[in-house]
C-alpha positions as CSV (number, residue, x, y, z in Angstrom):
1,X,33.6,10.3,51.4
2,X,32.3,13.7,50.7
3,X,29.0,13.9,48.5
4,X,29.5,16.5,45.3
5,X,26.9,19.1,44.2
6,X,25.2,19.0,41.1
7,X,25.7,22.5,40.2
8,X,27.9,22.8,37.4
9,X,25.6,19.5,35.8
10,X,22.5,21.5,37.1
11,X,24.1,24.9,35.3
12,X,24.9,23.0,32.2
13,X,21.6,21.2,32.3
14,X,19.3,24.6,32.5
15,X,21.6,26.6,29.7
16,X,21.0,24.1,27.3
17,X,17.0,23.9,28.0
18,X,17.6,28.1,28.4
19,X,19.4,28.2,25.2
20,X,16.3,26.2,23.1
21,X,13.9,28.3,24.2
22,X,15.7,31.6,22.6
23,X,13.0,33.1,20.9
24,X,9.9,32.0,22.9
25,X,7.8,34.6,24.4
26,X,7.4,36.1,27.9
27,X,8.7,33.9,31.1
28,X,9.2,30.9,29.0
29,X,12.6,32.2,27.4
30,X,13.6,32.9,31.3
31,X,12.4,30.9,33.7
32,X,13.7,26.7,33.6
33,X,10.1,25.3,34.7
34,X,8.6,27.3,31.8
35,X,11.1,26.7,29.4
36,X,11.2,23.3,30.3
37,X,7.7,23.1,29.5
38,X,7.5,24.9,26.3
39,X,10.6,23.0,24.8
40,X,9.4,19.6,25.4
41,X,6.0,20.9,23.8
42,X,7.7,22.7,21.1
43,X,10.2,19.2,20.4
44,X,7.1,17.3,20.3
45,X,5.1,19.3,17.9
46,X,8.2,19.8,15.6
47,X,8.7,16.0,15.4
48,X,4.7,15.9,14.2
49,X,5.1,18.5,12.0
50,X,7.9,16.6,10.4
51,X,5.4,13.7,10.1
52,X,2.3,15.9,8.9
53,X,5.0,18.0,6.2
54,X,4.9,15.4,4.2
55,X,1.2,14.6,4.0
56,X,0.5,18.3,3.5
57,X,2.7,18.0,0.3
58,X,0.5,14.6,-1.2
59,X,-2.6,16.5,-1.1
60,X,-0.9,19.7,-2.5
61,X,0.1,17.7,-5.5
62,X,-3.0,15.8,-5.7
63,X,-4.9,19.3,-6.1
64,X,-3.3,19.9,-9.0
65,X,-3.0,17.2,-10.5
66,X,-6.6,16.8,-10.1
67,X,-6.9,20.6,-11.7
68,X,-4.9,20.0,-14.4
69,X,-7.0,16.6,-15.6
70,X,-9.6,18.5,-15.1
71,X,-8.9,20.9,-17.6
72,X,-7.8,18.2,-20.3
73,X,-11.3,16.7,-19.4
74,X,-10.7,13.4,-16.9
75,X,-10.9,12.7,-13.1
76,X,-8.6,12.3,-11.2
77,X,-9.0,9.2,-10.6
78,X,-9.7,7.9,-13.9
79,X,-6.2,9.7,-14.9
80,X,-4.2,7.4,-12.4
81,X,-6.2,4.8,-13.0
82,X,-5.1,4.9,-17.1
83,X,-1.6,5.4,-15.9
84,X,-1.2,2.3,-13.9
85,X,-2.4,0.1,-16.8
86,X,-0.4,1.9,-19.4
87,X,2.2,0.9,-16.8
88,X,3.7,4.7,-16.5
89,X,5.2,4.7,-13.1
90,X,5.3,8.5,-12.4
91,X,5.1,9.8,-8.5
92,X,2.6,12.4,-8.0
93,X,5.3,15.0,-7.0
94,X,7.2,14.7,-10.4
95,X,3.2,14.6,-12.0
96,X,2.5,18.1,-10.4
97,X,5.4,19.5,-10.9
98,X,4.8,18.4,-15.0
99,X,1.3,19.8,-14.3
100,X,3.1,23.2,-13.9
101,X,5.9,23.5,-15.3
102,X,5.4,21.7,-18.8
103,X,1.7,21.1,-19.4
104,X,2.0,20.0,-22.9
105,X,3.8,17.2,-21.6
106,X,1.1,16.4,-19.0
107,X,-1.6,16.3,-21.9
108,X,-0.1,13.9,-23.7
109,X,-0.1,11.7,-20.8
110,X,-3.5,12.3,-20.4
111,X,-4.2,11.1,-23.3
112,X,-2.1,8.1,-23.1
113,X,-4.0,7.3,-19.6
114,X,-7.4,7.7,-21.7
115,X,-6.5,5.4,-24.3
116,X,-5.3,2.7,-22.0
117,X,-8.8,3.3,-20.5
118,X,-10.5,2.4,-23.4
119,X,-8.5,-0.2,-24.6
């Protein structure tokens, strides 16, 4: 029984790496070793930076969050703190983007968060 060649696998194979690698700079858009190379690294960075998108977006709304009690005269801390005993169950995108967008809004639940504080 004859043995078959690999080449049209092998062809298919090093146009699909070949074709991921559109864009990359130098040899590494050309050659298979290098592209091989610099796809596996660029897969394996892209599936971190999935990972590290979404704590990059926490600390963004922490920041203001943390800027806007700070302008109504609380911490940060002492602002969630009042929120989880008032029992207001508001994520800390949808309290940054009320932070921003509606800040009248985002007094009043600072004060709320003080006066279950005090109480």
């Amino acid at each position: 029984m004859p043995r078959t060649s690999s080449s049209t696998a092998r062809r298919r194979r090093h146009k699909k790496v070949l074709k991921q690698a559109k864009g990359f700079r130098g040899s590494r858009k050309n050659l298979y070793r290098q592209a091989t190379n610099a796809v596996d690294r660029a897969m394996a960075m892209a599936y971190s930076g999935r990972k590290q998108k979404k704590r990059q977006y926490r600390r963004l709304w922490t920041v203001r969050i943390n800027a806007a009690c700070r302008s109504n005269g609380i911490t940060y801390s002492d602002f969630i703190h009042g929120l989880k005993l008032a029992s207001i169950d508001l994520n800390r995108k949808t309290l940054a983007a009320m932070a921003v967008d509606d800040p009248e809004a985002f007094s009043e639940l600072v004060t709320t968060a003080q006066g279950a504080i005090a109480s």
